[in-house]
N, C-alpha and C positions, 0 to 999 in steps of 0.2 A: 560679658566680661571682655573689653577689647586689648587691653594690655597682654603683652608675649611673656608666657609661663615663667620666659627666664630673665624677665626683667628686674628680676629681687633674687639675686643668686641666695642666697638667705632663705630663700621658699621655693624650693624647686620643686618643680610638678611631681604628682604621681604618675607612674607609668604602668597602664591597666595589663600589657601584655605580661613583662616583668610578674608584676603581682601576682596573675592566673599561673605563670610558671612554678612559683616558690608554694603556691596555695591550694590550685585545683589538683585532685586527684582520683580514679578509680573508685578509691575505697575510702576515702576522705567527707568529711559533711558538707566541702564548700566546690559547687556542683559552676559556677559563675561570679564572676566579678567585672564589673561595667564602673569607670571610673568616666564621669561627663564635665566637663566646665562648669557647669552652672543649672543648678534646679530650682525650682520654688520648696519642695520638702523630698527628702530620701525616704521619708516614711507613704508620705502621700504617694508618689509612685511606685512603691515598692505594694503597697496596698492593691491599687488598682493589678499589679502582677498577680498577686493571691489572688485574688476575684477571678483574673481570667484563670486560675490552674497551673499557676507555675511553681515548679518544683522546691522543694526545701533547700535553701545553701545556696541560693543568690543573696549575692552582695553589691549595695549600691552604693557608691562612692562619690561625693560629687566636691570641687574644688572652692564653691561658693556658692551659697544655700542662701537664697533671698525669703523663704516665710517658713522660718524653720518654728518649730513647738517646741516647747519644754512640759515638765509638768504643771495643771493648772493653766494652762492656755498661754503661758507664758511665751514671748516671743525669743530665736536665738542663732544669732548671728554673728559674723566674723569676717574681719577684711579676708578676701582670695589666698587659699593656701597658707593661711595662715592659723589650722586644725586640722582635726579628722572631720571629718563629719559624715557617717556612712549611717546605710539602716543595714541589717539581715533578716532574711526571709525562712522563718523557723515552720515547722510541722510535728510539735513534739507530738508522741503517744504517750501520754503519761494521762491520771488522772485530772478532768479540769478543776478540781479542788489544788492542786499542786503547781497549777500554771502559774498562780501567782510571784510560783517561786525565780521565773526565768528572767526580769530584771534585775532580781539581787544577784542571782547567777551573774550576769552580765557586768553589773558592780566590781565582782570579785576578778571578776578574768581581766578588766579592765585596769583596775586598781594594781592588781600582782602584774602582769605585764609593765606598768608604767614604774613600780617599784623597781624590777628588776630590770630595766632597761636604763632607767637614771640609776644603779648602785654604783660606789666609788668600789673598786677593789683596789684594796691595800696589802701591801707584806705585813705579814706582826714579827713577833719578835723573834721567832725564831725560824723565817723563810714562808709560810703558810701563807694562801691567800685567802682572802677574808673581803666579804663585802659588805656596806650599807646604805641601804636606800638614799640617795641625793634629795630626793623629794619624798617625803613622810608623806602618801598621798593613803585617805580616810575615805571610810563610806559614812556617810550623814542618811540616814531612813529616810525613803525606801530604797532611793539610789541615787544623790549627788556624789560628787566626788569632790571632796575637800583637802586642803594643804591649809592646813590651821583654822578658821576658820571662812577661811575665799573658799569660792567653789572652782572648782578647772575644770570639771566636768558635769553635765548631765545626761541622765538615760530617759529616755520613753519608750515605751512598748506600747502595742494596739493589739488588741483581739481583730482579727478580717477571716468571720467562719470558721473556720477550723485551722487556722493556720494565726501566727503568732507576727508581728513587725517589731526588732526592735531597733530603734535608732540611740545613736551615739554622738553626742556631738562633745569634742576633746580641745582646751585650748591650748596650743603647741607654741608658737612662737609668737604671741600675740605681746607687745610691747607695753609698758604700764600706762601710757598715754591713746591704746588703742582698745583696752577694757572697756567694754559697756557699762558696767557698774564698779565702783570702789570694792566691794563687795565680792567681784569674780580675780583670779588669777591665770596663768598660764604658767608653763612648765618654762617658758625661755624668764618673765619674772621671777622662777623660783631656782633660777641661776641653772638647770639641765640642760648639757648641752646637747640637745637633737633640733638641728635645721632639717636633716630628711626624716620626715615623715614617714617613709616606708617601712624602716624596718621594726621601727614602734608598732606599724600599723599591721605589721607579719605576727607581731609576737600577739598581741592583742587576739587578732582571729585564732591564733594556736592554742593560745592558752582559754579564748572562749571554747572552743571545741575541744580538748580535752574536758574541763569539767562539764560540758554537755552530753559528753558521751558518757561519762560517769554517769549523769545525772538520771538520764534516760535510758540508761541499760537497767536501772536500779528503779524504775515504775515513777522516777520523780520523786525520790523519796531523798526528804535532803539532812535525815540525819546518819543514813547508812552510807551517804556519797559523800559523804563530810562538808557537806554544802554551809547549813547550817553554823557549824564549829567556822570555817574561814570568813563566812561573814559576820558572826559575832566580833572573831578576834580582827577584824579590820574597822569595824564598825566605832566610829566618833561619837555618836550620840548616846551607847549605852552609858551607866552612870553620870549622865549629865543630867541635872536641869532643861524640863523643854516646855514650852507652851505648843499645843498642839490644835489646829484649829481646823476642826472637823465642819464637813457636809451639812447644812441645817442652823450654820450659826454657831455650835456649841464649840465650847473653847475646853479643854482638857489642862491641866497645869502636876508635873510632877516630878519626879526623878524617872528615867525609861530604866527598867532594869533587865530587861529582858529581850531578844524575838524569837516569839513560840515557834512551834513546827509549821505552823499556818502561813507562818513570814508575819505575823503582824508583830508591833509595837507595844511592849506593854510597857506603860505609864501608871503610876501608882496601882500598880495593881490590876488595869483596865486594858484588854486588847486593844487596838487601834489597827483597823484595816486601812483607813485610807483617813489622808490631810496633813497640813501644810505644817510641818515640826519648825521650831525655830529653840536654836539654843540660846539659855537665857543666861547663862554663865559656864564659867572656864570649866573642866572636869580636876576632881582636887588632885593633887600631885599623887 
């Protein structure tokens, strides 16, 4: 990336020192944070960190990500500083029946940080202040992050041995004419105003570590952590129509009315642990 950080006053860099100040702590889960120019994946090297033994609560941050994954091998990318795009290096102790549950985790902290960081606060009528969300941002199963039906976010996680990756990649200022798909969106299209990144990117880790520390104080158990309940009621694809198109070819088609304790997707009636949901129509008023 040869162009100077502050060439798009629009995109200003992140500043890794800044960040460890407001984030790293003693008694806190986020032990490191490394913010680089330019990587081929934040998950791929954060991987290779797990492997050598490196501790739970680093955070890789990188400013333009040339061979980033989505799910499904999807590829996902973005002009410079123009996202987040970080992995975190997890070590839950919880059951690995339960692991399943720490992308939708990740969903929800993601989601409620970007809610609450785009809310309008308004007076009403009688002096009170009062907020609402500037960007309706939705979970679509397992873990996209939708504003109607565009995507502006996605998650991946990787199992590396006993330790968890999960990567985030968030579209921030990305212009209507610099979407990779008709289909994806960005917080600066959906009219929010946040050009720095940072303090979005503060609140996001905060509010992932709180419900993580719920999560895992509580054996990973995500109806007593309230896990569960916040990604239901965030969740877009419940009561909709969805074609779901499962491992082996087979295709699923129904209404989703539910996600069990397991985290899967029940469709007409039928769990779904894993495959590529698409919604087939609006959800009714």
């Amino acid at each position: 990336m040869s162009e100077s950080p502050y060439a798009d006053l629009n995109r200003p860099p992140l500043h890794e020192q800044a960040l460890r100040r407001a984030l790293v702590r003693d008694d806190g889960l986020w032990r490191a944070i490394e913010v680089v120019a330019e990587t081929g994946s934040t998950n791929v090297d954060l991987a290779a960190a797990a492997r050598d033994g490196a501790p739970e609560g680093a955070v890789l941050v990188t400013e333009a990500q040339t061979a980033g994954r989505g799910r499904m091998g999807r590829s996902w990318s973005a002009p410079p500083r123009s996202g987040l795009m970080f992995s975190m290096l997890l070590r839950p102790a919880v059951p690995a029946a339960r692991l399943g549950w720490a992308p939708l985790l990740t969903g929800v902290a993601v989601a409620t940080a970007v809610r609450r960081m785009t809310a309008r606060v308004e007076a009403g009528d009688f002096g009170e202040a009062h907020g609402d969300a500037a960007v309706d941002v939705r979970l679509k199963w397992p873990n996209d992050l939708l504003v109607g039906d565009r995507k502006l976010a996605g998650i991946l996680a990787e199992r590396i041995d006993d330790a968890l990756v999960v990567g985030v990649g968030l579209n921030v200022g990305l212009r209507a004419d610099e979407l990779p798909v008709p289909t994806a969106t960005s917080l600066a299209v959906e009219g929010a105003p946040l050009s720095d990144r940072a303090p979005l990117l503060r609140a996001i880790l905060r509010e992932f570590e709180t419900w993580y520390r719920e999560w895992t104080a509580l054996d990973g158990d995500p109806e007593s952590s309230g896990l569960r309940t916040a990604y239901k009621d965030l969740c877009a694809t419940l009561g909709r129509e969805v074609r779901v198109r499962m491992p082996g070819d087979r295709t699923l088609t129904g209404v989703a009315t539910d996600v069990d304790v397991s985290g899967r997707l029940v469709v007409a009636g039928e769990p779904v642990s894993a495959g590529d949901v698409i919604h087939i129509r609006p959800a009714a008023p």
